[in-house]
C-alpha positions as CSV (number, residue, x, y, z in Angstrom):
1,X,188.7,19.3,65.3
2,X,192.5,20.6,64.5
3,X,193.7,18.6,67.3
4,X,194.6,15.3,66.6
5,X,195.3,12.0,68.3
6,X,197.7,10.6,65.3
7,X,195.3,11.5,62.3
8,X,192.5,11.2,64.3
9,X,190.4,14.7,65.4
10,X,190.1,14.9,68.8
11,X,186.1,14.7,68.9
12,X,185.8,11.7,66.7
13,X,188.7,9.8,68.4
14,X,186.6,10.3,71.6
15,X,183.4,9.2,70.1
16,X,185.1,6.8,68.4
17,X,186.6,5.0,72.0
18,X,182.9,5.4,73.3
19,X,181.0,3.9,70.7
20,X,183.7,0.9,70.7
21,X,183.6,0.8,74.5
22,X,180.1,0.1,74.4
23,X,180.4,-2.6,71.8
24,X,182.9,-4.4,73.8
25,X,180.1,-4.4,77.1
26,X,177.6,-5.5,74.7
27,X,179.9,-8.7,73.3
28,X,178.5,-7.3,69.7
29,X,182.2,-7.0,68.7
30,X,182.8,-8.1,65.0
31,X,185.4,-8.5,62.3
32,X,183.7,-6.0,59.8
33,X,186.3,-4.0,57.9
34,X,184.7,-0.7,59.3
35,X,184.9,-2.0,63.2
36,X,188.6,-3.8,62.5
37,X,189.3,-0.2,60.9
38,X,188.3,1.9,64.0
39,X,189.5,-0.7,66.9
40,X,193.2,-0.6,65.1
41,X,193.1,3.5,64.6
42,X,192.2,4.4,68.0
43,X,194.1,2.0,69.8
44,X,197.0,2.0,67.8
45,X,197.7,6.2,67.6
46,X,196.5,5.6,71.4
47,X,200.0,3.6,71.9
48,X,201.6,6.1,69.7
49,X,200.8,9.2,71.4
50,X,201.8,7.4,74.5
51,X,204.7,6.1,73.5
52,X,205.9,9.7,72.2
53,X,205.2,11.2,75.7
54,X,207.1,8.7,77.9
55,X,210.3,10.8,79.1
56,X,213.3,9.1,77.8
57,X,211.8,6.2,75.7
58,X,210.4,8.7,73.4
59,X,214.0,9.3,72.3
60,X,214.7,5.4,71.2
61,X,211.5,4.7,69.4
62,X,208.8,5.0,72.1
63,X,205.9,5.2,69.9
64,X,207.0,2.1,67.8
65,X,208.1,0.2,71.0
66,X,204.7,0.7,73.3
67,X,202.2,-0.1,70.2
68,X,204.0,-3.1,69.5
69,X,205.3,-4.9,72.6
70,X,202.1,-2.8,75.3
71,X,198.9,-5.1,73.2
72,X,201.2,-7.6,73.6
73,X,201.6,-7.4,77.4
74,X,198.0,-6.9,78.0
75,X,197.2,-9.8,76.1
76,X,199.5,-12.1,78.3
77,X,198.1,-10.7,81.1
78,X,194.4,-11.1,79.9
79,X,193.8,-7.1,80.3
80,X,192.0,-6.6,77.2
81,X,188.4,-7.7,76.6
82,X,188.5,-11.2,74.8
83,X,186.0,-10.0,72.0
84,X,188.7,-7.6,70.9
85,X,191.5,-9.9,71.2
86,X,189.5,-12.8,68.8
87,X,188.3,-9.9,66.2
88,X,191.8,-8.5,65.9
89,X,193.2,-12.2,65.5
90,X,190.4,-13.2,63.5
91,X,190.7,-9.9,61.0
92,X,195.0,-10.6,60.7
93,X,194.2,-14.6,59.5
94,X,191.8,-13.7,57.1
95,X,193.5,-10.7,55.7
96,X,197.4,-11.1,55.8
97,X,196.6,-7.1,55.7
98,X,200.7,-6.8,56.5
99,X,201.4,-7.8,52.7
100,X,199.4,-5.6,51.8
101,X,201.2,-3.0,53.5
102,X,204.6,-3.7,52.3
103,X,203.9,-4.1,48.8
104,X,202.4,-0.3,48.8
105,X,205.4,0.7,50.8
106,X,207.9,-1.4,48.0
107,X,206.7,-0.5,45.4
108,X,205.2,2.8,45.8
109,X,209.1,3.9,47.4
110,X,210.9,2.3,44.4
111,X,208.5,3.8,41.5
112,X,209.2,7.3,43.2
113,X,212.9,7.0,43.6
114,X,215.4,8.1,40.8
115,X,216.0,5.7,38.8
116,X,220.7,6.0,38.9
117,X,220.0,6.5,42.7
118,X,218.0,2.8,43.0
119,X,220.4,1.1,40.8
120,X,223.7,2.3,43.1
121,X,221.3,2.2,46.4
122,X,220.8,-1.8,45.5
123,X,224.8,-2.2,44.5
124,X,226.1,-0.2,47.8
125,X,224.1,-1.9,50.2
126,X,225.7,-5.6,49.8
127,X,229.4,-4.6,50.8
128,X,228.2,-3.7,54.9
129,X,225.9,-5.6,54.7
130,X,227.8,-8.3,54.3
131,X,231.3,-7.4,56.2
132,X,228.3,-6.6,59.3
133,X,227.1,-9.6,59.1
134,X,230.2,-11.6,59.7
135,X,231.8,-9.4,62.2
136,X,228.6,-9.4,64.1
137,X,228.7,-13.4,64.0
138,X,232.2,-13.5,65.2
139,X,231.5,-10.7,68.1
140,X,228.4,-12.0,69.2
141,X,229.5,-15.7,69.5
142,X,233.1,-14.6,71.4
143,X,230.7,-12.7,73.8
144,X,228.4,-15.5,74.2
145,X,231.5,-17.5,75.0
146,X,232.6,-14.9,77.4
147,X,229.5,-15.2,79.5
148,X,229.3,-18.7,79.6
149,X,226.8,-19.5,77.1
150,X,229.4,-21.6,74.7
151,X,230.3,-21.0,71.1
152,X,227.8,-23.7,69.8
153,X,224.6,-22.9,71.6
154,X,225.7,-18.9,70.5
155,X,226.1,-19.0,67.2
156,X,223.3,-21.5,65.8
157,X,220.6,-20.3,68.7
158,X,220.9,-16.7,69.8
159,X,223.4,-15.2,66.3
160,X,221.9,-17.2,63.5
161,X,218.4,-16.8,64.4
162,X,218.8,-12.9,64.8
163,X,220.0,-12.3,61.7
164,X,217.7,-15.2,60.0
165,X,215.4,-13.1,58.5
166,X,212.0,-13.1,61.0
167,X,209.5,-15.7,62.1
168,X,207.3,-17.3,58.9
169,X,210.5,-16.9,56.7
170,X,213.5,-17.4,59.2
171,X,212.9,-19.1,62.9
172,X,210.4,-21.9,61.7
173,X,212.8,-23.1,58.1
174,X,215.9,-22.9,60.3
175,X,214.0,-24.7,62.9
176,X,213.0,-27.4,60.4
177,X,216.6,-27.8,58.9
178,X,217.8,-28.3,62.8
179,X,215.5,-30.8,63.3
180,X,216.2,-33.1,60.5
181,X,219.8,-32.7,61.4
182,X,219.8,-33.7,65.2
183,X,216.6,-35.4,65.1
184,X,214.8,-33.4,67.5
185,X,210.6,-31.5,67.9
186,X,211.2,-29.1,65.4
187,X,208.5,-27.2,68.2
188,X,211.2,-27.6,71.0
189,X,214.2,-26.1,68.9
190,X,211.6,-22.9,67.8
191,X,210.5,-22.3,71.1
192,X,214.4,-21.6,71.8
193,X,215.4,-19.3,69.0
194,X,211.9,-17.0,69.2
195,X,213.2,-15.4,72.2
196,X,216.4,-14.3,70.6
197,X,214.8,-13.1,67.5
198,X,212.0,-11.1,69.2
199,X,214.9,-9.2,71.4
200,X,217.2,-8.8,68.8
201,X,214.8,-6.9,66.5
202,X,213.6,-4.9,69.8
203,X,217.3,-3.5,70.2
204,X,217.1,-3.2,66.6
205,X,214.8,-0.7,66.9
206,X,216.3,0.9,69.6
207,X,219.5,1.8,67.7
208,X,217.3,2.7,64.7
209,X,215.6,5.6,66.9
210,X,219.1,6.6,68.1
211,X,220.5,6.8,64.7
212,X,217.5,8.9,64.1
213,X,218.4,11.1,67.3
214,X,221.9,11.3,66.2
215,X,221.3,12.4,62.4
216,X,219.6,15.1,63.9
217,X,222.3,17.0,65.7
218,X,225.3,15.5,63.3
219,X,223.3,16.7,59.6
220,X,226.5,15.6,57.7
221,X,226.5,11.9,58.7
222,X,222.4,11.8,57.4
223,X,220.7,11.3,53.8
224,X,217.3,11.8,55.6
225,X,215.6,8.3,54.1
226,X,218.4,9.1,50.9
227,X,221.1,6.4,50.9
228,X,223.6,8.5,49.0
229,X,224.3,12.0,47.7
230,X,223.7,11.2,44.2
231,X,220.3,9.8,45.2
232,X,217.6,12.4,44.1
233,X,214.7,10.5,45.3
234,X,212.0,13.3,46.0
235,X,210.5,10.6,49.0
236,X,213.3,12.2,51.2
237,X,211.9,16.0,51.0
238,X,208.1,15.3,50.8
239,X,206.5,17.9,52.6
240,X,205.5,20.6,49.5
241,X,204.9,17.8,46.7
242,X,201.4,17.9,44.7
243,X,199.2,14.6,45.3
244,X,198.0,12.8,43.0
245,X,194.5,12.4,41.7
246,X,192.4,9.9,42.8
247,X,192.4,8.1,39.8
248,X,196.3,7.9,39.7
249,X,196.4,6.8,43.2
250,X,194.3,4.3,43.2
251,X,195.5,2.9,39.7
252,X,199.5,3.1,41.4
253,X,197.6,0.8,44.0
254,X,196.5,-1.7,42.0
255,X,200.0,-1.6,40.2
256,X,201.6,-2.6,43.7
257,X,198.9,-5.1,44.1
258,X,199.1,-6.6,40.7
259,X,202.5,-7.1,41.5
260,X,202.7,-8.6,44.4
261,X,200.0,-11.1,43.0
262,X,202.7,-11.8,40.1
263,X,205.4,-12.1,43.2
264,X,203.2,-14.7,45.0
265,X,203.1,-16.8,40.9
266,X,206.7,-16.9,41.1
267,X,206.8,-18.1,44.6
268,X,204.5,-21.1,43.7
269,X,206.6,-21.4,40.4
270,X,210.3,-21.4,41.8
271,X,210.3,-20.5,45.3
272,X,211.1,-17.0,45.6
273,X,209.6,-15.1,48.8
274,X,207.1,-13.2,46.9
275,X,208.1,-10.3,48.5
276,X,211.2,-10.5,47.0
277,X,209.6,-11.4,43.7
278,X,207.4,-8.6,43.8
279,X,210.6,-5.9,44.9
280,X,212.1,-7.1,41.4
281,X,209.8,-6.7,39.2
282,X,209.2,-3.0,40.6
283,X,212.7,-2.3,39.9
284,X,212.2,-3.9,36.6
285,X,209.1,-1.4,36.0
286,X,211.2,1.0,36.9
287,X,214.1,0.9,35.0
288,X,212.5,0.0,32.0
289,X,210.1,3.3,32.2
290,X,206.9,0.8,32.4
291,X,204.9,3.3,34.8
292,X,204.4,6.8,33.4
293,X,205.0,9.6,35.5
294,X,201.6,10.4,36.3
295,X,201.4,6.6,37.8
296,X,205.0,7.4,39.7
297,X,203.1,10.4,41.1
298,X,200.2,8.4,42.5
299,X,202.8,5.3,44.0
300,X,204.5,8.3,46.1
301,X,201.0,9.1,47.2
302,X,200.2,5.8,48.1
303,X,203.4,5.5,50.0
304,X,202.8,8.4,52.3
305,X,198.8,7.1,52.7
306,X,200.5,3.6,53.7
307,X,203.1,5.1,55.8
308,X,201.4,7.8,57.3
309,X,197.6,6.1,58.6
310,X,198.4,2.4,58.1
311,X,201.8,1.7,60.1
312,X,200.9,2.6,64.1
313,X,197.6,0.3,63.4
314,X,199.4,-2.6,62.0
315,X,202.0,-2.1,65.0
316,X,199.2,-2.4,67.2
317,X,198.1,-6.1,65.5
318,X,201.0,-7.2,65.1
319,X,201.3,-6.8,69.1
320,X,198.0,-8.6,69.6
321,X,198.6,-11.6,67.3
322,X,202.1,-12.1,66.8
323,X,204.4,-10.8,69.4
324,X,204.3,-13.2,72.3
325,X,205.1,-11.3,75.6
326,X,206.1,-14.8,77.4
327,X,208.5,-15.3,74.3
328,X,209.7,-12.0,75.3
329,X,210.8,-12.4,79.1
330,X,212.3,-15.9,78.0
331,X,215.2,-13.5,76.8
332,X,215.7,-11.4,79.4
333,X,218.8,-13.5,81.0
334,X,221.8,-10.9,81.5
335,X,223.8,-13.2,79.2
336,X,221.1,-13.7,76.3
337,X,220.8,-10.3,76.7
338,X,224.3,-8.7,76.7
339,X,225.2,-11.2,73.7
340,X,222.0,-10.1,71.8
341,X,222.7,-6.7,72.3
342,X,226.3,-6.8,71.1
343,X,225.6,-9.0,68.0
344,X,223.1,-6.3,66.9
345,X,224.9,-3.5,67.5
346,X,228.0,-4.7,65.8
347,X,226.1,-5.4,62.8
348,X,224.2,-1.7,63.2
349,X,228.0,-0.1,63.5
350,X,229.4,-1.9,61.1
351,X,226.8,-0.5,58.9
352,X,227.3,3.1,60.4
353,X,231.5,3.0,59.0
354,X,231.4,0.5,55.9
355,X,228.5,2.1,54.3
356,X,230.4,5.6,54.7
357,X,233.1,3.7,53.1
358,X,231.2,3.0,50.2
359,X,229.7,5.9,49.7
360,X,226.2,5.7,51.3
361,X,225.4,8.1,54.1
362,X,226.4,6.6,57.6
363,X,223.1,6.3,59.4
364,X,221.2,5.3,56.2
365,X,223.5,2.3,56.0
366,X,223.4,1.3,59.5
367,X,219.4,1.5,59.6
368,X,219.8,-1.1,56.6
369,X,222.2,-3.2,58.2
370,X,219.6,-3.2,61.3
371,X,217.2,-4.5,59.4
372,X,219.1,-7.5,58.9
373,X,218.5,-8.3,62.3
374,X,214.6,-7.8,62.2
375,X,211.7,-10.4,62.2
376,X,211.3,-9.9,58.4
377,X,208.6,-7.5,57.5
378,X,206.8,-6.9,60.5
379,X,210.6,-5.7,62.0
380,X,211.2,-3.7,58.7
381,X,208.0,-1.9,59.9
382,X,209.4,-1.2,63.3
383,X,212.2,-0.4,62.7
384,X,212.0,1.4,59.9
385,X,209.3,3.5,61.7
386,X,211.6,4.4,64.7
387,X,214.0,5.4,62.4
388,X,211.2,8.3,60.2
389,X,213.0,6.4,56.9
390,X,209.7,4.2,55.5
391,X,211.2,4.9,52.2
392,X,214.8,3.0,52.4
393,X,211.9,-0.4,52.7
394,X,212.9,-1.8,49.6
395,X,216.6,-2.0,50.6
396,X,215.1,-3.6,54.3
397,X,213.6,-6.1,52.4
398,X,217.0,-7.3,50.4
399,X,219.0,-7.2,53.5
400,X,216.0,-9.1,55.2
401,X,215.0,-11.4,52.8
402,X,217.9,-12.0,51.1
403,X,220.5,-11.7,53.8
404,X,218.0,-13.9,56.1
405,X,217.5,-16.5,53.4
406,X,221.9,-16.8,52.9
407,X,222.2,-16.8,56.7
408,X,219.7,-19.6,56.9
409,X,221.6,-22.1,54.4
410,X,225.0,-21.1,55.9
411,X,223.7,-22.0,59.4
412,X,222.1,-25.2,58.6
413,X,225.4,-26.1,56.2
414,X,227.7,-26.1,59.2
415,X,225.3,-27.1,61.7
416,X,225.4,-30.7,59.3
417,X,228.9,-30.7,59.0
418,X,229.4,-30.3,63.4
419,X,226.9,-32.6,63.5
């Protein structure tokens, strides 16, 4: 029972994948909570465990990689039973369980952090972000050029869309804003940028597991999940920390959830992603000493149950439902590829020397700047996961959301004036 596949003991992973095996020949397959619950555990620390024993992928994110983009490839392929495919699908619709995870992860992170460390953390991050962001449109469309690809088609259809903040919240309103402007299937234009999106957050998280690699042998260059020296967030160094009682835990999680509710309010009120909503008015909480610190105590707790037993699960439905393998391949041209490649990493490295500039730890702010290039919170996930720094979330979603949402009107702005 001490060994473990993920956080599963060995004996009940194994009767677990025989008790769901048999439900799968029987077609009695179902979207109960408790089935859902077991299907996405097993299968998802399955991928994990695999992807952390593959001999040189291990080393740039190989867990996060095979349980995201494997499900998907057996799905396009039709290797996995249909009945597992339609619960999974089925379960993700009904649910939207992935805002659920980022609101425990953004607000329990935040409420733990100290409170001078959040303020700078939020002021610091804007400077690379921004400088990265331009330098990796300029790089990336001069490459595209290079290969043949032309600056136009570049810039608005392989660099815009990376950095444009994800699918629901980037592809499809850039998509929308291209169509009214040339008066085209706002369907055709998506099915053209989805490819450069999915790829650019997949080299994302490769250079997030390298960073990772590279903190590692070069100490001085890491904050370990801390963006600067000053920040005394005790998420960084969790290992000997008391948990919180049940009571404290599960009040911090209906703090998250309360919040996120108020996020998705404002949304309806004045159009703010309620993710974005809801990462304010944590800080707000925060700042103004609204949680206690027996409540701060049970949101770090509920950050570490989120990002320890929830993450390589919701990896592995996010590769069934949402992570087209077709849209994949589409990509995988040698100049779409080199030019997604370079736009990416010259936003990652960008990160890497402005943030040391500014005073944040080098790899912290390159991870950051990474997420820019993400497909909104399911990237954060991923790549925050290759990188083992869950807790720099709430500055992923600002250069995501944010950063997306500027890139998006900039885009459709001078795509009307070429027009």
């Amino acid at each position: 029972m001490d060994k473990r596949v993920g956080i599963v003991p060995l004996p009940v992973y194994c009767v677990t994948m025989i008790c769901l095996g048999a439900l799968f020949a029987l077609g009695k397959t179902s979207t109960d909570i408790s089935v859902i619950a077991a299907i996405l555990t097993a299968l998802g620390f399955t991928c994990a465990e695999l992807g952390a024993r593959i001999p040189g992928l291990r080393r740039i994110g190989g867990p996060v990689i095979v349980t995201t983009f494997l499900p998907s490839c057996l799905v396009y392929y039709q290797l996995l039973p249909n009945g597992l495919i339609q619960s999974i699908t089925d379960f993700w619709q009904a649910t939207n369980v992935l805002y659920l995870f980022i609101a425990a992860v953004v607000v329990g992170s935040i409420l733990s952090m100290d409170r001078q460390a959040l303020i700078k953390g939020f002021a610091k991050i804007f400077v690379p972000l921004a400088i990265g962001s331009i330098a990796a449109a300029i790089v990336g469309t001069l490459t595209g050029m290079a290969l043949g690809l032309g600056a136009h088609h570049t810039f608005f259809y392989i660099v815009v869309p990376i950095m444009a903040g994800g699918i629901g919240e980037g592809a499809i309103p850039l998509t929308l804003g291209y169509a009214e402007i040339l008066h085209l299937p706002q369907g055709q234009l998506f099915a053209q940028i989805v490819p450069a999106v999915m790829l650019g957050n997949l080299t994302a998280i490769i250079c997030a597991a390298l960073l990772n690699q590279f903190g590692k042998r070069y100490h001085r260059y890491s904050g370990r999940g801390r963006l600067h020296k000053s920040d005394h967030s005790v998420l960084a160094n969790h290992a000997n920390l008391p948990t919180a009682s049940v009571e404290n835990f599960a009040a911090a999680g209906m703090i998250a959830i309360c919040l996120y509710i108020l996020g998705i309010l404002i949304h309806q009120l004045i159009g703010l992603p309620a993710p974005v909503a809801m990462l304010f008015l944590a800080v707000l909480a925060k700042l103004t000493y609204a949680v206690s610190p027996k409540l701060e105590d049970g949101a770090r707790t509920v950050y570490h149950f989120f990002s320890t037993t929830v993450t390589y699960p919701l990896l592995f439905a996010i590769g069934i439902t949402i992570a087209p393998w077709d849209q994949l391949l589409a990509a995988f041209t040698l100049a779409n590829l080199i030019t997604i490649v370079v736009t990416v990493v010259t936003l990652t490295m960008v990160g890497f020397f402005v943030g040391r500039w500014v005073g944040l730890y080098p790899i912290e702010g390159a991870i950051i700047n990474a997420c820019h290039s993400g497909m909104g919170g399911i990237g954060d996930v991923a790549i925050l996961t290759a990188a083992h720094r869950l807790q720099l979330m709430p500055f992923a979603q600002m250069a995501t959301r944010l950063g997306g949402a500027l890139t998006i009107t900039i885009g459709i702005i001078l795509l009307g004036a070429l027009a």
